[in-house]
C-alpha positions as CSV (number, residue, x, y, z in Angstrom):
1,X,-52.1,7.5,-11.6
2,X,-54.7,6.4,-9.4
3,X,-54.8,3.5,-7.3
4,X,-57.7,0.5,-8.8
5,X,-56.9,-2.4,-6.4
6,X,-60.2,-4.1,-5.2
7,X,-58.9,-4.0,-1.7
8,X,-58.1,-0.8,0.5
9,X,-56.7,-0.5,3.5
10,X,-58.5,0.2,6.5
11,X,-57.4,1.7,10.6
12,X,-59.8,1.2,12.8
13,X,-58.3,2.9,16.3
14,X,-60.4,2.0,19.8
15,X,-58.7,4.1,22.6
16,X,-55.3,2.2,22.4
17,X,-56.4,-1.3,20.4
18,X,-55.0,-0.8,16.7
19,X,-56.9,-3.1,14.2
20,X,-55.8,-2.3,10.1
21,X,-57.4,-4.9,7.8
22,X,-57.4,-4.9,3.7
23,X,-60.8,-4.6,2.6
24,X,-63.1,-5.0,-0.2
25,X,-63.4,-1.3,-2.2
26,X,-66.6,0.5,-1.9
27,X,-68.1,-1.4,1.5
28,X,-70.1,0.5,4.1
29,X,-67.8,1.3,6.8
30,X,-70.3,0.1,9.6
31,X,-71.2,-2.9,8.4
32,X,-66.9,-3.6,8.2
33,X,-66.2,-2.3,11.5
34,X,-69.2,-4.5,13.1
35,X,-68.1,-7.4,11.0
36,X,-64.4,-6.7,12.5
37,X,-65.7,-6.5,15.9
38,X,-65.0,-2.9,16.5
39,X,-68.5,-1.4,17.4
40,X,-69.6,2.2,16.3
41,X,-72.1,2.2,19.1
42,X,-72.5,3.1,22.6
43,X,-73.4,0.0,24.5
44,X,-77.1,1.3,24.8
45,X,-77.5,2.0,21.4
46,X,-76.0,-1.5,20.3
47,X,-79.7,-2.9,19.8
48,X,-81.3,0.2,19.6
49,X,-80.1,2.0,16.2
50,X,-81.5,2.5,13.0
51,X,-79.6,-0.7,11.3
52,X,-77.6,1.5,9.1
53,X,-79.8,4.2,7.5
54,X,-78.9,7.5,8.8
55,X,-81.6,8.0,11.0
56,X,-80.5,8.1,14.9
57,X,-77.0,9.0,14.7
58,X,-75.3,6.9,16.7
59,X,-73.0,5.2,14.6
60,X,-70.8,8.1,14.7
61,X,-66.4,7.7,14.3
62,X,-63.7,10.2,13.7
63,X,-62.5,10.0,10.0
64,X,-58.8,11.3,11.0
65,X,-57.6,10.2,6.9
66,X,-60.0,9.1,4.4
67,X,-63.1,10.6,2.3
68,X,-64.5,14.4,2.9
69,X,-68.2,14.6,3.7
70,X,-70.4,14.5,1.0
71,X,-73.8,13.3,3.0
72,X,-75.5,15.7,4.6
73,X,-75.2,15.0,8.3
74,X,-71.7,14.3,7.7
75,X,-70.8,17.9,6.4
76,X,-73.0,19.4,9.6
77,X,-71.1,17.1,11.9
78,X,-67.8,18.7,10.5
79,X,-68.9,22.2,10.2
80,X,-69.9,21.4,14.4
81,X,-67.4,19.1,15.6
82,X,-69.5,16.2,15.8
83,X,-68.7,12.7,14.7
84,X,-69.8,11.0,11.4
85,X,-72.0,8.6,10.6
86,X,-70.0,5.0,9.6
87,X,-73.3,4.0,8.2
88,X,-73.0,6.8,5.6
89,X,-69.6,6.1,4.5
90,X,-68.4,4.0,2.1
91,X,-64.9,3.0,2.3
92,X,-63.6,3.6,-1.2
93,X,-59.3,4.8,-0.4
94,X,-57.8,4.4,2.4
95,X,-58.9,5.3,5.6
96,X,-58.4,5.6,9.1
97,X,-61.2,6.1,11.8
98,X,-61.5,6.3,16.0
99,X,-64.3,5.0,17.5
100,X,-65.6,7.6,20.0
101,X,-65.6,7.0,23.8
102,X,-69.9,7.5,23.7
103,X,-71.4,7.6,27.2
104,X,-75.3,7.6,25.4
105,X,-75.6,9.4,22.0
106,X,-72.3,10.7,21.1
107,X,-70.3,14.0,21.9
108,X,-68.6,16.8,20.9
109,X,-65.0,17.3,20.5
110,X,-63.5,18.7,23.5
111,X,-61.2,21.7,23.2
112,X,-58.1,18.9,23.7
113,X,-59.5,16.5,20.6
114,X,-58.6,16.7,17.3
């Protein structure tokens, strides 16, 4: 039996700051974490971005539970440790994401992340 409510449940993490709010099925992750006030981007890419359409990468997060990749830059960013892209996700189940500590563009996982 599958789950049908209109609302799912959503983490957002931010180094220690905890925020979980019920949200409307199928919405575009960035635009719910900007709307919550948890920012994808670094702060020099908070003005400079694409505005959501996969194009400069720096919307990335850490999907620790929710949807596997299906997007293409999403699967390469798991096959290589990178993030993925919020604006490429739509929240559909429950998830739970981390907003990565971005000094310009992004990173890497470190060996000590997981």
């Amino acid at each position: 039996m599958t789950d049908e409510s209109e609302t799912v449940r959503l983490t957002g993490a931010d180094g220690d700051e905890r925020v979980e709010l019920d949200v409307e099925r199928g919405r575009n992750l960035r635009r719910l974490l900007l709307d919550a006030g948890l920012s994808p981007y670094a702060p020099a890419t908070r003005r400079l971005n694409c505005g959501g359409r996969g194009l400069c990468a720096t919307c990335g997060v850490r999907v620790r539970e929710g949807p596997s990749a299906d997007q293409w830059h999403d699967r390469l960013a798991d096959r290589f440790g990178y993030p993925r892209l919020s604006c490429q996700i739509a929240v559909d189940r429950p998830m739970t994401v981390a907003l990565v500590d971005k000094r310009v563009w992004g990173g890497r996982r470190s060996s000590g992340d997981g």
